[in-house]
MMTF fields as JSON, N, C-alpha, C and O atoms, coordinates in Angstrom:
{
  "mmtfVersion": "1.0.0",
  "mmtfProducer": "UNKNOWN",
  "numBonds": 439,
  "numAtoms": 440,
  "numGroups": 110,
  "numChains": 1,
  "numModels": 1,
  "chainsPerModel": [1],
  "groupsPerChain": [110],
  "chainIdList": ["A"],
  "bondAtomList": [4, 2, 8, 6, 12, 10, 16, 14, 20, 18, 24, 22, 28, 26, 32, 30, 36, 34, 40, 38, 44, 42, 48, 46, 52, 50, 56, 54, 60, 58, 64, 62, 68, 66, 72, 70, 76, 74, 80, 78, 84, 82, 88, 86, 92, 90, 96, 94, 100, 98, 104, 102, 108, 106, 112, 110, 116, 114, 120, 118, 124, 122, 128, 126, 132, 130, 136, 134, 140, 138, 144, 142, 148, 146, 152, 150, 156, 154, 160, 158, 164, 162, 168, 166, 172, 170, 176, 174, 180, 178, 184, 182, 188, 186, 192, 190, 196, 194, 200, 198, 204, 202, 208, 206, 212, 210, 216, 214, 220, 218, 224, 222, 228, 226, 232, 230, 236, 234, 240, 238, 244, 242, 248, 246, 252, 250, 256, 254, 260, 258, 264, 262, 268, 266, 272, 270, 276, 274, 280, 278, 284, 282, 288, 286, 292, 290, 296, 294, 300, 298, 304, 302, 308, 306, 312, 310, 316, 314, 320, 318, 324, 322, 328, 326, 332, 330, 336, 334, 340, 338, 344, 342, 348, 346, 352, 350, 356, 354, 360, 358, 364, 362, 368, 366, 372, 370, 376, 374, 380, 378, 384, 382, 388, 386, 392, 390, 396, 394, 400, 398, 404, 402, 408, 406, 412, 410, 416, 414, 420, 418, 424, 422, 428, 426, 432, 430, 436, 434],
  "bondOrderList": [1, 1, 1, 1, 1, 1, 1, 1, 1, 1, 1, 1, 1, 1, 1, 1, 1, 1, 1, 1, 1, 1, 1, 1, 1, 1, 1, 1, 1, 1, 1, 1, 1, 1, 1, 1, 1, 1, 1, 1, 1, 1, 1, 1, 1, 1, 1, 1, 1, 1, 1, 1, 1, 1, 1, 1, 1, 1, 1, 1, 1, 1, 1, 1, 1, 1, 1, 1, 1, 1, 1, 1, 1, 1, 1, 1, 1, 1, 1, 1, 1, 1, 1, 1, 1, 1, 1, 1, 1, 1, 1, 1, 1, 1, 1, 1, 1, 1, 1, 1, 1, 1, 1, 1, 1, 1, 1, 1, 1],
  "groupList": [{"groupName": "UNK", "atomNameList": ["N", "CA", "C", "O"], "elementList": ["N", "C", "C", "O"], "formalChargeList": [0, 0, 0, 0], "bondAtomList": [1, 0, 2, 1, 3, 2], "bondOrderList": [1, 1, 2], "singleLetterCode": "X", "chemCompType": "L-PEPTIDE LINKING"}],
  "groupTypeList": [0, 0, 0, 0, 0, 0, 0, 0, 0, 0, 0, 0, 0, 0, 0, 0, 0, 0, 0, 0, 0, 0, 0, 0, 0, 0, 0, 0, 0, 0, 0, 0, 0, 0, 0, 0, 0, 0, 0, 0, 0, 0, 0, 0, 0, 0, 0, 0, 0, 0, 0, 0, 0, 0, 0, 0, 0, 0, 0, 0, 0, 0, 0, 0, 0, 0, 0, 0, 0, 0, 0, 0, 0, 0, 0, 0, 0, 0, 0, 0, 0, 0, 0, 0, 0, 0, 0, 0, 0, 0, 0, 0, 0, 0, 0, 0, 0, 0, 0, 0, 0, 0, 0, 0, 0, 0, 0, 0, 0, 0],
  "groupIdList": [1, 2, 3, 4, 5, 6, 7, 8, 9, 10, 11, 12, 13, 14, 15, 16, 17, 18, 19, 20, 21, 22, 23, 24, 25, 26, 27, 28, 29, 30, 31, 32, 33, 34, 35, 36, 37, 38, 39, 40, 41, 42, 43, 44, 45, 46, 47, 48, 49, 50, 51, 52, 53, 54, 55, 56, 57, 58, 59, 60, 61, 62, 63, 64, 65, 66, 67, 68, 69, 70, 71, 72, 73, 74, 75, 76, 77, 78, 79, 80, 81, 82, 83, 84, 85, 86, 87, 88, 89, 90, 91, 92, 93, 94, 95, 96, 97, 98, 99, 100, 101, 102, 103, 104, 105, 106, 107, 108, 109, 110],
  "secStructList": [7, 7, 7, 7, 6, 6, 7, 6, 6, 2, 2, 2, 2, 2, 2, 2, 2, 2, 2, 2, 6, 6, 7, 5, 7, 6, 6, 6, 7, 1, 5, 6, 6, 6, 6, 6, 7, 7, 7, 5, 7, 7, 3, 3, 6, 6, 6, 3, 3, 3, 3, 3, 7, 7, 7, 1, 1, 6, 6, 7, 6, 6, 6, 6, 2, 2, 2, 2, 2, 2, 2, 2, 2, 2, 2, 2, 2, 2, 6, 6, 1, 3, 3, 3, 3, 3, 7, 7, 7, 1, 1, 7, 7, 7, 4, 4, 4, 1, 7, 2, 2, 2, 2, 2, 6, 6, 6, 7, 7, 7],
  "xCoordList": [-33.825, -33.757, -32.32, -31.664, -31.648, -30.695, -30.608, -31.766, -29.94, -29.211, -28.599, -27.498, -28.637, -27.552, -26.033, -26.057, -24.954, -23.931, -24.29, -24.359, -24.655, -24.428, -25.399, -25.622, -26.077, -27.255, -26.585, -25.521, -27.315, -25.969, -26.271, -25.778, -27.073, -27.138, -27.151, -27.656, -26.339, -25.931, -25.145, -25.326, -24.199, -23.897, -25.18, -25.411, -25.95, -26.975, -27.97, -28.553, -28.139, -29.118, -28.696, -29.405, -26.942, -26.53, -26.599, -26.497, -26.793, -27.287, -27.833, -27.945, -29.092, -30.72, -30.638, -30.971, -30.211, -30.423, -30.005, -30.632, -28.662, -28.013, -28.626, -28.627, -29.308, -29.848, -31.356, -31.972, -32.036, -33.493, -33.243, -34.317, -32.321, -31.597, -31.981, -32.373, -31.829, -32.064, -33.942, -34.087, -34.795, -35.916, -36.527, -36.508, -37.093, -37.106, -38.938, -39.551, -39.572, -40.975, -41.169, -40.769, -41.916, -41.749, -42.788, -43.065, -43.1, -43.476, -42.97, -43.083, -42.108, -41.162, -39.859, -39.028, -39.706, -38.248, -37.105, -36.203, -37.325, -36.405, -36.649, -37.733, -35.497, -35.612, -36.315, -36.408, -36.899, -37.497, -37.236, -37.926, -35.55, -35.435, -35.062, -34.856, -35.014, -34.952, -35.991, -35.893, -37.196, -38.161, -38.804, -39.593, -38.216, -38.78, -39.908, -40.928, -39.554, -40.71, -40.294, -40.838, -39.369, -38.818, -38.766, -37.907, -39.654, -39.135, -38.73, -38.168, -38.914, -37.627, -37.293, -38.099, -36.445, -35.635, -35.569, -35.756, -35.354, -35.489, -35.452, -36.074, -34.642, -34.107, -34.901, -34.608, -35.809, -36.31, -35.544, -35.798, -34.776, -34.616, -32.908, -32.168, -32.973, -31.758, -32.85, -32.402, -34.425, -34.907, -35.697, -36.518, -35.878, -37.033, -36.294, -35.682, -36.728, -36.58, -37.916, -38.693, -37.91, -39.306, -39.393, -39.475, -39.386, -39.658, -40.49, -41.387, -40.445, -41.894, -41.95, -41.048, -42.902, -42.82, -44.025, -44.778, -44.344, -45.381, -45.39, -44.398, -46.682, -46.656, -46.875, -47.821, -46.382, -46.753, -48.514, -49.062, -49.074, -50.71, -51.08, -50.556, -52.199, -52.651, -53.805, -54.381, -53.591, -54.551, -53.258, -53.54, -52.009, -51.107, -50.915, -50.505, -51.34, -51.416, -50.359, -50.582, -49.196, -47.947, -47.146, -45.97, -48.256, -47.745, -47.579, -46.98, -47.777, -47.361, -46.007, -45.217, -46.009, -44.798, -43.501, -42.487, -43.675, -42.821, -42.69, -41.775, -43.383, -43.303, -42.469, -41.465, -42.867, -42.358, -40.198, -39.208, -40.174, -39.175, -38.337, -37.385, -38.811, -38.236, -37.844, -36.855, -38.902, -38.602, -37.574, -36.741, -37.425, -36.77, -34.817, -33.937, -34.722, -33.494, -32.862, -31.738, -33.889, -33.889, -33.748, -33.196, -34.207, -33.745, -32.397, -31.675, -32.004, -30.815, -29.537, -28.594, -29.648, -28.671, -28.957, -28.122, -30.078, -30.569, -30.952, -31.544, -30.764, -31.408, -31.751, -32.38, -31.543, -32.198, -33.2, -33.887, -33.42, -34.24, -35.807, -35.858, -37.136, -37.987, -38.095, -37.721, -38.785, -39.45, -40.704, -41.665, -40.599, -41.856, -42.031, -41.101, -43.232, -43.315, -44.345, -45.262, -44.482, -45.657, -45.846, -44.945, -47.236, -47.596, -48.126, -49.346, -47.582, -48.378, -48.526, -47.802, -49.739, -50.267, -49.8, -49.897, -49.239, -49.074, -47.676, -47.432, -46.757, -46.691, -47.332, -46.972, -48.43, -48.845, -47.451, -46.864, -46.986, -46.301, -46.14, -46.906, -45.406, -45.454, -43.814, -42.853, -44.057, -42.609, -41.198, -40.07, -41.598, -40.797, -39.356, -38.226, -40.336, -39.591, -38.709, -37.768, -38.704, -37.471, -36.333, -36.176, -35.483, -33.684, -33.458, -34.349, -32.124, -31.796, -31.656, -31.783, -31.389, -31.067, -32.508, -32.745, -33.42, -34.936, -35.452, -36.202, -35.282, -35.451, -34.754, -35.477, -33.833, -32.608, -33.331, -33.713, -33.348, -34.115, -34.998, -35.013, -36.275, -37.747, -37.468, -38.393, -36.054, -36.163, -36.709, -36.858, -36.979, -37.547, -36.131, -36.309, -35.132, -33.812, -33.317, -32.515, -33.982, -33.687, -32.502, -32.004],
  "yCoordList": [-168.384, -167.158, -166.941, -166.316, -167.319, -166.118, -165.289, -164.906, -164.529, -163.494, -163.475, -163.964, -163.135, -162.978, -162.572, -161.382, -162.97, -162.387, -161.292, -160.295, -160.986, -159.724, -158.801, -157.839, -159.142, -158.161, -156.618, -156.507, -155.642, -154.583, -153.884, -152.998, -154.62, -154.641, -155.501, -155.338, -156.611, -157.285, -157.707, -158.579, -156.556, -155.994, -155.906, -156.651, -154.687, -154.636, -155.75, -155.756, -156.84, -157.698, -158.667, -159.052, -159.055, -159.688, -159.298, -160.013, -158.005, -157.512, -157.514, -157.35, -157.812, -157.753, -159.358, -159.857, -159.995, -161.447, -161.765, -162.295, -161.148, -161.694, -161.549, -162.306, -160.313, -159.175, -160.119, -160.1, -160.935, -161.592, -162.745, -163.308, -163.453, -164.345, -164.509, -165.557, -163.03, -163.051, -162.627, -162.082, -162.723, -162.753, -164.46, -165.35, -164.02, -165.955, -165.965, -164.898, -167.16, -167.147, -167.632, -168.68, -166.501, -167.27, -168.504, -168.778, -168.929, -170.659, -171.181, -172.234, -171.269, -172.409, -172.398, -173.26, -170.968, -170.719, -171.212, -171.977, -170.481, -171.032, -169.604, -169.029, -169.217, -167.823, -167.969, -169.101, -167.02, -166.405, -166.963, -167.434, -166.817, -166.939, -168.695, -169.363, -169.28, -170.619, -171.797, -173.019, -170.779, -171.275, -171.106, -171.788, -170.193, -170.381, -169.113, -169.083, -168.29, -167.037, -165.497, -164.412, -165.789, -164.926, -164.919, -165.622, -164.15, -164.521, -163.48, -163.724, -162.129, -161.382, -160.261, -159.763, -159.7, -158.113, -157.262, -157.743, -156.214, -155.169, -153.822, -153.573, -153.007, -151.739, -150.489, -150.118, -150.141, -148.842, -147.157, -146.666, -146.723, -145.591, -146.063, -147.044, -144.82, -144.881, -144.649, -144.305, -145.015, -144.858, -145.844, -145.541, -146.833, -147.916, -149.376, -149.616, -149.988, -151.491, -152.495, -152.483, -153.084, -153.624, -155.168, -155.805, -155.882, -157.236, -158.195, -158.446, -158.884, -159.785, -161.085, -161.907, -161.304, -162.584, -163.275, -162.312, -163.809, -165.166, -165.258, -164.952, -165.738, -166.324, -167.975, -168.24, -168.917, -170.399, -170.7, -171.508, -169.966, -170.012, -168.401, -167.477, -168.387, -167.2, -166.322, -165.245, -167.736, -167.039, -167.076, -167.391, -166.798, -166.635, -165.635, -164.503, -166.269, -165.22, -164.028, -163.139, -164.475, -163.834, -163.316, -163.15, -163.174, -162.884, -160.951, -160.649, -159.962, -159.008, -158.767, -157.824, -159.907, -159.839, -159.926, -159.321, -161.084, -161.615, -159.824, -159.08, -159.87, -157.954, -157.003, -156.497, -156.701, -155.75, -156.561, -155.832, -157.87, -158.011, -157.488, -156.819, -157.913, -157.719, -156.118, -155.58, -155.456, -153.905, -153.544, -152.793, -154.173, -153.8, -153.881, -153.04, -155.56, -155.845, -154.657, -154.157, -154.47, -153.394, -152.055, -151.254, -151.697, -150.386, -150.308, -149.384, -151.108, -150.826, -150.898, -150.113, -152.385, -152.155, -150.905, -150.559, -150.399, -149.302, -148.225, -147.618, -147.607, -146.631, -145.851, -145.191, -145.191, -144.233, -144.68, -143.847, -145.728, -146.259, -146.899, -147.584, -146.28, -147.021, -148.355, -148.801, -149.114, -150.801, -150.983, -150.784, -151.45, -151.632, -153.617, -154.346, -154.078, -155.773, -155.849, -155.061, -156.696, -157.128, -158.422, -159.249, -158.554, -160.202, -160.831, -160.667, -161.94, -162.716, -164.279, -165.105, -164.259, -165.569, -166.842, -168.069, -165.823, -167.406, -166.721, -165.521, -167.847, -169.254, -169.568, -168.798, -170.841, -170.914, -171.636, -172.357, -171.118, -171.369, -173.238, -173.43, -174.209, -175.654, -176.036, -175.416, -176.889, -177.925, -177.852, -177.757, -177.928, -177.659, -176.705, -176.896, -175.38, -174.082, -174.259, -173.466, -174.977, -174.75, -175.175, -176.005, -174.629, -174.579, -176.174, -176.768, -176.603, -177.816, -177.386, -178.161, -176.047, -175.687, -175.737, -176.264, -175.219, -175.367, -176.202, -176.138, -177.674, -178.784, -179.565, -180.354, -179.371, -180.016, -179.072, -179.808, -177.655, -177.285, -177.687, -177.623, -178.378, -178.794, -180.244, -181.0, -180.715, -182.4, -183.173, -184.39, -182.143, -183.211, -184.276, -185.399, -183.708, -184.411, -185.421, -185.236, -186.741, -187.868, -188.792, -189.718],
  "zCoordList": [85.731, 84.976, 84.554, 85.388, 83.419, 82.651, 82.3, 82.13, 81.984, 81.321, 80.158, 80.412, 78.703, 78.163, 77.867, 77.552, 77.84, 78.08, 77.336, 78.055, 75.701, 75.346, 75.543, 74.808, 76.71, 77.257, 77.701, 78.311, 77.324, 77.232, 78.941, 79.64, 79.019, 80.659, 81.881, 82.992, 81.269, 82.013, 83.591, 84.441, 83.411, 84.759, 85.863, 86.815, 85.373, 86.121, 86.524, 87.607, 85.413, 85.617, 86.81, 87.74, 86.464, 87.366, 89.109, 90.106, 88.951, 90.658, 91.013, 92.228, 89.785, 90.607, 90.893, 91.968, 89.922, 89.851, 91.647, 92.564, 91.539, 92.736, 93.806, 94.777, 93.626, 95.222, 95.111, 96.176, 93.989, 94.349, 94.75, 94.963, 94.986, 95.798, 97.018, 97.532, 97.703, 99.245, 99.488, 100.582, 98.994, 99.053, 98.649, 97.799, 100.129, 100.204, 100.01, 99.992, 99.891, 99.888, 101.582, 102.09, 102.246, 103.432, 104.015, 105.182, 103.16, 103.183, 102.873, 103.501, 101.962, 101.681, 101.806, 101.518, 102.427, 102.959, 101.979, 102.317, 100.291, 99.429, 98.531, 98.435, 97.96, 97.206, 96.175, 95.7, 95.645, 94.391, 93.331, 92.428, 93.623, 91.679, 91.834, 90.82, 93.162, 92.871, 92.924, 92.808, 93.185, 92.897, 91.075, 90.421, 90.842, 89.359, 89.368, 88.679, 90.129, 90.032, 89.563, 89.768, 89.01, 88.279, 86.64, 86.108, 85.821, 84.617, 83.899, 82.831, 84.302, 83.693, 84.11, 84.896, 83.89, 84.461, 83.286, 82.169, 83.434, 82.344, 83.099, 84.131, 82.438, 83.084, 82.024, 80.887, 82.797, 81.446, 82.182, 83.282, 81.312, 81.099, 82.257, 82.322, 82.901, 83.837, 85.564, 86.658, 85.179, 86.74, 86.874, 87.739, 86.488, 86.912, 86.072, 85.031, 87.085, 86.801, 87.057, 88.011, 86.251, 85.74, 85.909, 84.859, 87.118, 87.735, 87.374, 88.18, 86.264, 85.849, 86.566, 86.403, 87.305, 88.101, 88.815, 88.96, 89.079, 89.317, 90.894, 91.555, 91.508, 92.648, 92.593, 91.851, 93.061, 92.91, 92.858, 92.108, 93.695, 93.438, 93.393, 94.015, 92.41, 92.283, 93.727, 93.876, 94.58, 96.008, 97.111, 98.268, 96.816, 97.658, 98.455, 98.2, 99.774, 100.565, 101.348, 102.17, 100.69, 101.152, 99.852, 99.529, 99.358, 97.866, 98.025, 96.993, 98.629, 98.555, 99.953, 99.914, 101.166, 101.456, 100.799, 101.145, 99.392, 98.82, 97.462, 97.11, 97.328, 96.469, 97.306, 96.805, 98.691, 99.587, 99.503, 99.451, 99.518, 99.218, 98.643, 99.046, 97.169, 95.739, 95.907, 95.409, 96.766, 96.633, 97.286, 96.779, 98.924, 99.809, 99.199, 99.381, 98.296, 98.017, 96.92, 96.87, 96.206, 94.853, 95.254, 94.5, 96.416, 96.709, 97.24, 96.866, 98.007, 98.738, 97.614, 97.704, 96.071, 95.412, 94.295, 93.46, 94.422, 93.261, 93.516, 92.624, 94.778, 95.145, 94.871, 95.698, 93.081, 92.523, 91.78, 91.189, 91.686, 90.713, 91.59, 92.612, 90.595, 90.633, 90.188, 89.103, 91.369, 91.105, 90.936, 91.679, 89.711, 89.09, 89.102, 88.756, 89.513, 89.67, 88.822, 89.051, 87.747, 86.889, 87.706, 87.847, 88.299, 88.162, 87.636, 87.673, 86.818, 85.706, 86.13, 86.686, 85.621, 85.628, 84.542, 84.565, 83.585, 82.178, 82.247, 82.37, 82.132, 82.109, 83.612, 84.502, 84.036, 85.518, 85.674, 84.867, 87.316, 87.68, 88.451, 89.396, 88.131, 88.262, 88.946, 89.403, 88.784, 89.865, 89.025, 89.508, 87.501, 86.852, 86.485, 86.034, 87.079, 87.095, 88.24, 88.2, 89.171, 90.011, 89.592, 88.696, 90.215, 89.508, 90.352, 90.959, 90.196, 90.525, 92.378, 93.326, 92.399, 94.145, 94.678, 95.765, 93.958, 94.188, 94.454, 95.428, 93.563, 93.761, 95.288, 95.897, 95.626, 96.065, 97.966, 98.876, 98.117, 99.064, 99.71, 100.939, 98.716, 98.968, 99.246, 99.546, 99.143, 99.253, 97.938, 97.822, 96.95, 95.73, 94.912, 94.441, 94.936, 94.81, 95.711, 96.626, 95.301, 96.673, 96.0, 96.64]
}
């Protein structure tokens, strides 16, 4: 997931980015956004932030631990702000989407 530099909220994006870092999937014990389950951020108004993101399978069973996450990191750097999580199914989530740290975590980088 990037960011645009001239995103006029960029600052902010960079905190969420940073703060979904520490929300790990706890099966694969590798973060969110380096798995590729992040696909976008968006700040509506000055009270909600709006999380669009994927589970690796759609019968994932730790798929609302991995939500309670996203919330827990988002409140502490946002605390006035509502979290809002869309979960989407398209793009299905594949091997592809992981970052090179994603890859390199799971051992797929030999």
């Amino acid at each position: 997931m990037e960011i645009a530099l001239n995103d006029p909220r960029y600052n902010d994006k960079f905190v969420v980015l940073t703060a979904l870092h520490n929300v790990m999937d706890p099966e694969l014990f590798v973060n969110i956004i380096d798995l590729g389950l992040v696909f976008g951020i968006e700040f509506e108004g000055e009270e909600t932030i709006i999380i669009t993101m994927t589970f690796s399978t759609k019968a994932c069973p730790l798929g609302d631990a991995i939500k309670m996450g996203v919330r827990n990191v988002l409140s502490m750097a946002f605390p006035e702000y509502d979290v809002v999580i869309n979960v989407v199914w398209e793009p299905e989530w594949n091997f592809s989407m992981l970052t090179a740290e994603g890859r390199k975590l799971l051992g797929l980088d030999r």
